[in-house]
N, C-alpha and C positions, 0 to 999 in steps of 0.2 A: 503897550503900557510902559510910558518912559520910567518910569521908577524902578519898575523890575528888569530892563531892559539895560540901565545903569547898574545894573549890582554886579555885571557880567566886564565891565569897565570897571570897576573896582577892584574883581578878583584878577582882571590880568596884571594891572598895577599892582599888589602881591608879590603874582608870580615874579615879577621881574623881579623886584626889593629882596623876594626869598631866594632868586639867582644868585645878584647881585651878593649876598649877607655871605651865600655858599662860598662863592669865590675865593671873598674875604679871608672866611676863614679858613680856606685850605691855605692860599699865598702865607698865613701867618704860622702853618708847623712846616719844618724842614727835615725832620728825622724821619718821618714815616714815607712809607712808598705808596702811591696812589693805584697801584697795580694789582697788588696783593693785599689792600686794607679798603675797607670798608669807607665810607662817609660818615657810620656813627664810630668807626673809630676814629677819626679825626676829631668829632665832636666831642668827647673824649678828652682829649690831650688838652694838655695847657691852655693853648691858643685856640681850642676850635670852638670854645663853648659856642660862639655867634651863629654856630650850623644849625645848633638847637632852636635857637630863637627862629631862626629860619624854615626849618621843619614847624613849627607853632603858627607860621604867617602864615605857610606854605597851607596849612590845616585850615585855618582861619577863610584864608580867599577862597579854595574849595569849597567853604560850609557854604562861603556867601550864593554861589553857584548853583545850590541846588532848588531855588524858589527860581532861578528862571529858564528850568529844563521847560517849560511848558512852552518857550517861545521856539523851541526847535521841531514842534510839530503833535499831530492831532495825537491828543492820547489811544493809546489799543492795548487796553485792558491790563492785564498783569504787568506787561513790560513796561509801560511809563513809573508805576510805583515801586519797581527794582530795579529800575535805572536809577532813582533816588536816593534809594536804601542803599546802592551799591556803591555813590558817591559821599554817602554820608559816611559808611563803611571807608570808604579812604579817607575821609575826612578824618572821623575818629582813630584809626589807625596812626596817622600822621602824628595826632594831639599825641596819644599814645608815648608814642616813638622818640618823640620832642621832651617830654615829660619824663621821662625812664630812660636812663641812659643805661649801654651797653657796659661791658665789664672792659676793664684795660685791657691793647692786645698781648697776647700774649699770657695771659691768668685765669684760671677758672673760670666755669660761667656760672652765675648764682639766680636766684630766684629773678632779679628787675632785668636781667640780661635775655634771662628767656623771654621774659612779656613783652622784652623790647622786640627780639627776635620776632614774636610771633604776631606781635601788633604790626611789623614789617610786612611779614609775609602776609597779612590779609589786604593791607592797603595796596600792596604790589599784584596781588588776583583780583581783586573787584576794581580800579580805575577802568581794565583795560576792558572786563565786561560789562561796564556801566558805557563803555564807548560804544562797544556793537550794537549795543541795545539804542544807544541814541540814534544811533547811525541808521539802525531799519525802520526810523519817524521821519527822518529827513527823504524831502522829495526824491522819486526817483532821480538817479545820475547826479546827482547835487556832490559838488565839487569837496565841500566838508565830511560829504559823508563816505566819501572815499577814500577822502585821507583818515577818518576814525576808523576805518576799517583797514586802512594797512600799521596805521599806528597800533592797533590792536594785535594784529597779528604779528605783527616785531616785536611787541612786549611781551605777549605769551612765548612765543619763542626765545628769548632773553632770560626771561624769567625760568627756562626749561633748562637753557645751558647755566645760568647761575645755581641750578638745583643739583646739574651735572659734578659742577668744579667743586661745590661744599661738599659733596661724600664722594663716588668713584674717584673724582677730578681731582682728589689733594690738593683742593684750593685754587686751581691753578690761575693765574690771572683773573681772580676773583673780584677782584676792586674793582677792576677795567670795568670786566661786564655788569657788575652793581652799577656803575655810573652811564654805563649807556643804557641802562633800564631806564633808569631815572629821567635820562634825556629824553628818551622814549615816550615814558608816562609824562612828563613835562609837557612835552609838544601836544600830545593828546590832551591835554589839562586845556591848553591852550584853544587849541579849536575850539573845542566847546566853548569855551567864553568868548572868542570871537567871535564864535555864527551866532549866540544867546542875546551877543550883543548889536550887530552891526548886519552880518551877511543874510541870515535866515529869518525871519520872525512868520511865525502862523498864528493867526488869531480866526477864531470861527466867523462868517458871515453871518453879520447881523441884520433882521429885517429893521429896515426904516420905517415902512407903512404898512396897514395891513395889505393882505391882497385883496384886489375887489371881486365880485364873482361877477358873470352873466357879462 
């Protein structure tokens, strides 16, 4: 189905733009440390608002993503419609997250800080098990689905030591590891729109004629 096939081209072009915009707006603060602060606290600051805009694309090309999970293989029952839900689920997290900005660093956290917080932490658990879940539709040994499965398990683990550094960890190196989640979940974002587009497609066998009998 080239229409739905294209929407997977679309959302990598996104991705890039919402790289691209991230960049941007880190190169434009100089006072904060990439280490020890967040990406929404950059977006935040002065200069970072364009990270926003960027988490919104980022939401956007995802959403687009989710009509063409069907070309990565045969549906099997519950799992194809919580692979869905669990992308749409990052999806809206992202909008979320884009939409409600975090509190300055350094100042209380108030009511839109938490939701930001928490719209975070769900977009950042469901991409990565919307991956494994794709990944057990794709043919055996299938090269995509190998990589969603180790891109899975680096983000969960990522996402285990970032949960370490915010409470026992006193923060430590907290930005770092937020950004290589994100790399993490990024790259995983990617395949999927690659194999939805280009590597993988499954369409069921259609009959042409009837059968004849006798």
């Amino acid at each position: 189905m080239p229409g739905i096939r294209s929407y997977g081209a679309l959302a990598l072009g996104g991705i890039v733009v919402a790289a691209v915009l991230t960049v941007i707006g880190h190169a434009g603060v100089n006072d904060l440390d990439p280490v020890s602060l967040t990406v929404s606290d950059y977006a935040v600051s002065d200069s970072g608002g364009i990270i926003h805009v960027a988490m919104l694309l980022l939401a956007a090309a995802s959403a687009v993503l989710i009509p063409t999970l069907g070309q990565l293989g045969p549906p099997r029952g519950r799992r194809s419609a919580a692979a869905e839900w669990l992308l749409a689920a990052w999806a809206g997290g992202l909008l979320v997250s884009g939409l409600v900005p975090t509190n300055q660093p350094g100042t209380e956290m108030g009511t839109t800080a938490y939701v930001h917080r928490y719209a975070s932490v769900i977009a950042f658990l469901a991409l990565p098990v919307a991956g494994w879940l794709l990944a057990a539709r794709l043919p055996a040994g299938a090269r995509a689905g190998r990589w969603l499965r180790a891109l899975t398990v680096t983000s969960l683990l990522l996402a285990t030591v970032m949960a370490w550094s915010a409470y026992p960890g006193d923060r430590a190196y907290y930005g770092l590891i937020e950004r290589l989640l994100i790399l993490a979940e990024v790259a995983l974002l990617v395949v999927i729109a690659y194999s939805s587009s280009w590597s993988i497609s499954w369409r069921p066998a259609s009959v042409t004629e009837p059968e004849r009998l006798g």
